[in-house]
N, C-alpha and C positions, 0 to 999 in steps of 0.2 A: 504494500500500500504506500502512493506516494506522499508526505508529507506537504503539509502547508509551507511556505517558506515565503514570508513576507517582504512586498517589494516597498522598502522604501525610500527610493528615490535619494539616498545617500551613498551613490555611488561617486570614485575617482574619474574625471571624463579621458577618454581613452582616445587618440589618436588613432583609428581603423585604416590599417593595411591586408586586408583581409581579402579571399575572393568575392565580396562581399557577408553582408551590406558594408557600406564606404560612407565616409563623409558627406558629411551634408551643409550647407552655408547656413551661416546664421539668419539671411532672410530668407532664407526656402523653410527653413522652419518655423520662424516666425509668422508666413504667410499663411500656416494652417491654423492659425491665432482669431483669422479674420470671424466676424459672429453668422453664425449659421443660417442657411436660406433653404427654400424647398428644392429637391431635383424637378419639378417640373416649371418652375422658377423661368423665367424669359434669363433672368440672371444664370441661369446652368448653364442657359442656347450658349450666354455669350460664352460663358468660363468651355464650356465642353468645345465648343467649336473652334473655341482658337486654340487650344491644347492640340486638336486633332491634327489642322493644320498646318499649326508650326512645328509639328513631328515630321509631315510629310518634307517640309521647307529645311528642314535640319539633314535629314536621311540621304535627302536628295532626289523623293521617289513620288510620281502620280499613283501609284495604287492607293488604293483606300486603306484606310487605317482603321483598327479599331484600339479604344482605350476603355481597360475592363477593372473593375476591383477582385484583384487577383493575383496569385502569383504567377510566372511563367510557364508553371508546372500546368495551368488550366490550358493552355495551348496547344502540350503534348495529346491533351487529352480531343480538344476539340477540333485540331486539324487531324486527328484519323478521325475520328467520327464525320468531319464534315467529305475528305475525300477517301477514303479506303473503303471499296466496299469488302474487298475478303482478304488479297495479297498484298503486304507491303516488303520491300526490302530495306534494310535497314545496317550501314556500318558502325562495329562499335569499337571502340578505340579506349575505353576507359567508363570510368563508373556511372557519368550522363548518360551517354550513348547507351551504356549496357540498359540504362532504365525509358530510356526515351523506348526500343523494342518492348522492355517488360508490359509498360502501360499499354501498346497497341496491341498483346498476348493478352492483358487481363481485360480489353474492350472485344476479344472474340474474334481477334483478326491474326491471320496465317502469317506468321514473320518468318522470313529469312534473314539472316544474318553476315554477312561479312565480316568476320572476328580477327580483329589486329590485338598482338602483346599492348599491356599497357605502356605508353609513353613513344610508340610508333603513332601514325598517320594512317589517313584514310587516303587510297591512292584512286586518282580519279580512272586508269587505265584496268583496276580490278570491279569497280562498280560498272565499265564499259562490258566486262566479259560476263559478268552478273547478269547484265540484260542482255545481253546476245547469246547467254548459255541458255538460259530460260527457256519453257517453255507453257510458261503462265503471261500473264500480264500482271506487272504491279501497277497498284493505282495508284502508290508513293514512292519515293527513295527519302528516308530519314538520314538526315547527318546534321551532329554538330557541331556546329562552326569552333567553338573554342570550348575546347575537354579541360574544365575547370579541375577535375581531379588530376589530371595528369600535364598541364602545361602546355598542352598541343594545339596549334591553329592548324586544322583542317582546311582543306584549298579548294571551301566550296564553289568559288568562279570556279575552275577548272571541271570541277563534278557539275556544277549545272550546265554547263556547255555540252556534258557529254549527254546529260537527262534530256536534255532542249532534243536531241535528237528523234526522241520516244514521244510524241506530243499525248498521246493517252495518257502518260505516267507523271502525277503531281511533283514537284518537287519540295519539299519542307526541311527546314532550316532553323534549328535549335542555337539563339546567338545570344542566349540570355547571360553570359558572362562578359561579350567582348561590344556589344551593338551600341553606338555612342563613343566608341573608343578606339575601332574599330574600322573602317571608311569600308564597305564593299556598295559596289552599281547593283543596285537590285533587280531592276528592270533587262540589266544586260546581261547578266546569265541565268532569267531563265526561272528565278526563285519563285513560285507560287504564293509562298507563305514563310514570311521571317520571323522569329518571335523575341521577344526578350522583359526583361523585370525591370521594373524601375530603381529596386536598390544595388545596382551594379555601377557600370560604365556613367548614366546616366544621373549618378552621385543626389538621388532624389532617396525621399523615405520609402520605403518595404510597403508594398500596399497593392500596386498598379502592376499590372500585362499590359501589353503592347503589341499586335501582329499587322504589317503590312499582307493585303491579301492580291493576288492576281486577277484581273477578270477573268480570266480559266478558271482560275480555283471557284470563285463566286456561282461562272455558269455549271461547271462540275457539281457543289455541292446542290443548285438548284434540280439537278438530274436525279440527286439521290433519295428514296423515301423514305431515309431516315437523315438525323445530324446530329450534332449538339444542341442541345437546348439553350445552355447560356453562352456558350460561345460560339455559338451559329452564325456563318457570315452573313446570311438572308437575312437573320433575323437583326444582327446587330445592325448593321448595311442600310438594311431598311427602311430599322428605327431611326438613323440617324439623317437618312434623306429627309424622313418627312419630319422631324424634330429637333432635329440637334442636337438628340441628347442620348445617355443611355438608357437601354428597355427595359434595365433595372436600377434600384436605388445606388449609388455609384458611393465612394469615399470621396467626398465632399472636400476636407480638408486637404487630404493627399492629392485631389487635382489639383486646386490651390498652389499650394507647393511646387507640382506640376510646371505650372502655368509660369512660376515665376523663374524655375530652373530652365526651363526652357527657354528665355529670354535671355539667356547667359548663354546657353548653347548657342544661340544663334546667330550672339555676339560672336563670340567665338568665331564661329563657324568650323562644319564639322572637318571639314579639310585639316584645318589649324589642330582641331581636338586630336584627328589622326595622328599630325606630325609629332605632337606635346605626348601621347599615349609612346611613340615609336622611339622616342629618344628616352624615355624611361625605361620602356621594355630593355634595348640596346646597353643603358648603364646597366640595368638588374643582372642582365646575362655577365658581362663582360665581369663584373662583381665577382659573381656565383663562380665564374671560371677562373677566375685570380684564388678565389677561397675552397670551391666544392666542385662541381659538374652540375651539369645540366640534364635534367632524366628526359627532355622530352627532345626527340630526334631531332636533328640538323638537319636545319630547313623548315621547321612545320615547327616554329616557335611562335608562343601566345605574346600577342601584346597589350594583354592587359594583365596576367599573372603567370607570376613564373615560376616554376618545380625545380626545385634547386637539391640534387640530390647530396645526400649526407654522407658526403666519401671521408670526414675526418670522423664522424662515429662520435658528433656528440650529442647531450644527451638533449631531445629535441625540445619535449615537454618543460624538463627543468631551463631550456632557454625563452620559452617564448614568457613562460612564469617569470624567470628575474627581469625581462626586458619590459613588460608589461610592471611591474612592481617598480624598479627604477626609473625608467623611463615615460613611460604612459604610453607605448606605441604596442599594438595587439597585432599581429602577423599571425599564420594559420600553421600550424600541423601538418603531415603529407595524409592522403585519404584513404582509410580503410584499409587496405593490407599493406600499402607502403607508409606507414603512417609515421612511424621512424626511421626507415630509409627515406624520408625525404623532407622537404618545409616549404609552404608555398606563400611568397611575397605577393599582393595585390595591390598593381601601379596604375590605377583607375579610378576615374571620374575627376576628383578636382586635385589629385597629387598633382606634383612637380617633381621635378627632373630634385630639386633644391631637399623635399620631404622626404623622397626615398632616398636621398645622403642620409639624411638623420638615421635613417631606420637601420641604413645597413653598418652606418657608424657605429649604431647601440649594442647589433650583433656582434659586431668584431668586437666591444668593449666586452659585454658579458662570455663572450664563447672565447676570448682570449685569444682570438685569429693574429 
């Protein structure tokens, strides 16, 4: 039985280097301050429509957009339900990827798999033999984009160039770690459906989903006689033609917040975001390689967290505890069966090139590098 364990808000503030969630600005939080209004509010049209928008303006992308109270996990669920009717193929390269398949096996749907060691890639030239060995039709190819457990940026351009080929077969794109941080043309290769959370790259509060959808994917799921309920692209699609708004009560505040982060993005602009992401990733590695190794393959490196494998054998747990205790800076653990073979830095959303000095300064102080 689990015990009660009282939150009271007398907590140390912690500097987040984490795969997420990440930092967040002091007025994006602030903005969820603002006093509360109805979701069918002409005030939601304005707040939801420009969030919608100015996602599409950030991205780079005309497809439609939906923004849902969710985590990114609701996506996996609702792009098989919206296009798989029986077969999907699916690569998996590390602990997302192995669950992004699980969830389409426990909605009743036939997955095949393409099974890479963890901390390899997905190669777009084995997903090419995948459908040309077949002799089924998949209605998906699942991959994603950035294998938060293991450090790997997958080369989804590359694989959706080769799906573009197959026009029956959806493509879907799991970027909930790197999307905001990340620059990929979504429209140019091909991607049906992208998804991603807003507490990652996007350095916004834990709350919101996010999926750009294709007109194929939209006329696809309109063909099928079942979908998702809440994440249904007709339905949400729809709703927002004739409303503005979402077809259910939405977090209110978190769009808020939303809304104001997103005017920072776009300041920015995401090109800018890309470079400021690629030169951190670039110091983390080069870091890791002066100090430890890299677990995840040359060439298929993440730019928003990196897997820095533990070739000096120290002890992982007792570092990220004193660095967190001295410092206030919280980095991650490695996941699940590497979990002390390895430690994963998170150089995303509003860090600096300047903040992860700090972090890897603090390593070397406590680990005695």
């Amino acid at each position: 039985m689990v015990e009660k364990r009282e939150y009271t808000g007398e907590y140390p503030e912690k500097r987040l280097y984490l795969p997420g969630p990440t930092d967040v600005r002091p007025d994006v939080i602030q903005a969820m301050a603002e006093p509360m209004f109805g979701h069918r509010m002409d005030r939601m049209t304005d707040l939801y429509t420009t969030i919608v928008e100015d996602t599409k303006e950030v991205l780079g992308t005309d497809n439609e957009t939906i923004i849902l109270t969710a985590s990114g996990t609701q996506f996996w669920e609702a792009t098989t339900l919206n296009l798989v009717d029986e077969h999907m193929l699916v690569a998996t390269c590390g602990s997302f990827s192995e669950r992004q398949a699980n969830v389409a096996e426990r909605l009743g749907k036939s997955v095949d798999r393409i099974e890479y060691e963890w901390g390899q890639a997905v190669k777009p030239e084995d997903i090419r033999k995948a459908l040309e060995a077949s002799d089924k039709t998949y209605d998906a190819v699942g991959v994603v984009m950035n294998e938060t457990s293991t450090g790997v940026r997958n080369p989804v351009e590359e694989i959706g160039d080769v799906v573009a080929e197959y026009p029956d077969t959806s493509f879907v794109v799991d970027a909930i770690s790197c999307l905001g941080g990340d620059y990929i043309d979504i429209e140019a290769h091909n991607i049906d459906a992208i998804f991603t959370s807003t507490q990652k790259a996007f350095a916004m509060p834990p709350g919101l989903a996010v999926c750009t959808v294709s007109d194929a994917a939209y006329e696809r799921e309109l063909e099928k006689d079942s979908a998702s309920w809440y994440g249904g692209f007709q339905r949400c699609l729809d709703y927002y033609e004739r409303k503005g708004q979402t077809h259910s009560t939405p977090a209110i505040p978190i769009m808020l917040a939303y809304r104001t982060q997103m005017k920072h993005m776009l300041e920015e602009t995401h090109e800018a975001r890309d470079a400021r992401h690629r030169e951190m990733a670039e110091y983390t590695r080069d870091w890791a390689r002066e100090h430890f190794d890299l677990f995840a393959e040359e060439g298929y490196r993440s730019q928003t967290v990196t897997c820095v494998e533990n070739t000096q054998g120290i002890d992982v747990a007792a570092t990220i505890e004193e660095v967190s205790n001295t410092y206030d800076f919280v980095f991650s653990n490695g996941y699940g069966d590497i979990g002390e073979q390895t430690f994963r830095i998170g150089h995303m959303g509003e860090h600096t090139l300047e903040t992860i000095k700090e972090l890897t300064d603090a390593i070397e102080d406590v680990a005695g590098l």
